[in-house]
SEMARMAR-527060 format. One record per residue (C-alpha): residue in three letters; y, x, z. Coordinates in pm, 1 decimal, always signed. Each point is the difference from the previous one (the first is absolute). Example, Ala and Ser with C-alpha at 12.3 -4.5 7.8 and 13.67 -1.06 7.14 Angstrom:
BEGIN
<rec r="ALA" north="-450.0" east="+1230.0" up="+780.0"/>
<rec r="SER" north="+344.0" east="+137.0" up="-66.0"/>
END
This chain:
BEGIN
<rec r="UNK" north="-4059.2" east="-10806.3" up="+16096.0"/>
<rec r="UNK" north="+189.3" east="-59.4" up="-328.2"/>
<rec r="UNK" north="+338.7" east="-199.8" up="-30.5"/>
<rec r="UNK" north="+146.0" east="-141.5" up="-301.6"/>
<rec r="UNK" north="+334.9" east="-189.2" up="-45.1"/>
<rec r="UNK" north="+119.0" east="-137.7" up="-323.4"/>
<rec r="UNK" north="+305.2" east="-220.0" up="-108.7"/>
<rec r="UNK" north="+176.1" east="-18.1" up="-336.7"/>
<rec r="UNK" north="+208.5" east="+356.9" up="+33.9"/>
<rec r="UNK" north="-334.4" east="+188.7" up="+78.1"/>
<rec r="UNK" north="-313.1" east="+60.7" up="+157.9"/>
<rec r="UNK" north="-96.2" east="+274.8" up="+301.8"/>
<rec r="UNK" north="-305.5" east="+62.7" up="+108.6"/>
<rec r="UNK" north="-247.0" east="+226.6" up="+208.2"/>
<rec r="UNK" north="-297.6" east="+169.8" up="-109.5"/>
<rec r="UNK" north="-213.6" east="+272.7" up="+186.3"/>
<rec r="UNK" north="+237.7" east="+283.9" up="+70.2"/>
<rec r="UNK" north="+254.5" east="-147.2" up="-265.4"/>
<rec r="UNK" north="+319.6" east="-231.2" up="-12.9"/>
<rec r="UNK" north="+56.9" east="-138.0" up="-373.4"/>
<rec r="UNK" north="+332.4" east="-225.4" up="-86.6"/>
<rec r="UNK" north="+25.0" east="-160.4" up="-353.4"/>
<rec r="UNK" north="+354.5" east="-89.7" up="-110.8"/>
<rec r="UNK" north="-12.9" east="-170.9" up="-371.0"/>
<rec r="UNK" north="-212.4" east="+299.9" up="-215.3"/>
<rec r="UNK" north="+69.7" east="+291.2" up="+284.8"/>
<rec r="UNK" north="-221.1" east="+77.0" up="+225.3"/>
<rec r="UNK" north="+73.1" east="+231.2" up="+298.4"/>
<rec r="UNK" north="-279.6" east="+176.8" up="+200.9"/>
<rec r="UNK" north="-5.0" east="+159.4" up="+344.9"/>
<rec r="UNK" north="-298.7" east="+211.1" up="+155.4"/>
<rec r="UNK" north="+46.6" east="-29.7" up="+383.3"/>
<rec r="UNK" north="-350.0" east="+46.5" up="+190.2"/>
<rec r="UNK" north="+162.1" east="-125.8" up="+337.2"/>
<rec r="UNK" north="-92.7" east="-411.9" up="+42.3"/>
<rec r="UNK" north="+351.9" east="-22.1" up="+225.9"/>
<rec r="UNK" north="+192.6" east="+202.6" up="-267.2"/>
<rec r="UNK" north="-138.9" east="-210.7" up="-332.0"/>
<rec r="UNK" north="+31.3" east="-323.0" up="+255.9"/>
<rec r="UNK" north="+372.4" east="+81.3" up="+55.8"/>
<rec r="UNK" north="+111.7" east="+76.4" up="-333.1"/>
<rec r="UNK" north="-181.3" east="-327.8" up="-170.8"/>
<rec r="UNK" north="+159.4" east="-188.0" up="+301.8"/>
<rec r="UNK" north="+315.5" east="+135.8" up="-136.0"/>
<rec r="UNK" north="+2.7" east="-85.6" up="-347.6"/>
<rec r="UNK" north="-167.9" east="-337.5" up="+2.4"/>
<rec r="UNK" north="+286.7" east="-79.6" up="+235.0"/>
<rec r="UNK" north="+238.8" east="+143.1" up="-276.8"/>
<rec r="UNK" north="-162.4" east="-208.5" up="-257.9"/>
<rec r="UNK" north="+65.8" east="-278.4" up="+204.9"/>
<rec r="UNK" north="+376.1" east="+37.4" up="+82.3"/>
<rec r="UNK" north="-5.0" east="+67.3" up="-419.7"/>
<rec r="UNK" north="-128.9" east="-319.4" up="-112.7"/>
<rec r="UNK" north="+184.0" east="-156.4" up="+274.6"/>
<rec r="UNK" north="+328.6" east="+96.1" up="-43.1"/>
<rec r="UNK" north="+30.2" east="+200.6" up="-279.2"/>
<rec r="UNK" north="+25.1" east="+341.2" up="+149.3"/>
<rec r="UNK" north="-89.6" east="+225.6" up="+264.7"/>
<rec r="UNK" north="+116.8" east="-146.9" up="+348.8"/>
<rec r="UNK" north="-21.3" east="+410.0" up="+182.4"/>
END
């Protein structure tokens, strides 16, 4: 299953074996073949790009 979370500091998302985040014209890209591993990590930054556009910076 894919996941995608956007808001207006970014976008993350999951694709087959992949975890992409978009951040104005960058774009990062991570390869991780394990669905709790990619699951964890997009958990993690659509919860940073949350606390970003919510208070203006990183809450961890």
């Amino acid at each position: 299953m894919n996941y995608q979370y956007k808001n207006s500091i970014g976008e993350v998302q999951t694709a087959t074996g992949f975890v992409l985040l978009r951040l104005d014209s960058a774009v990062k890209i991570w390869r991780i073949n394990d669905n709790i591993r990619r699951l964890h990590i997009y958990q993690m930054i659509a919860l940073d790009l949350m606390d970003l556009e919510d208070y203006g910076g990183l809450l961890i």
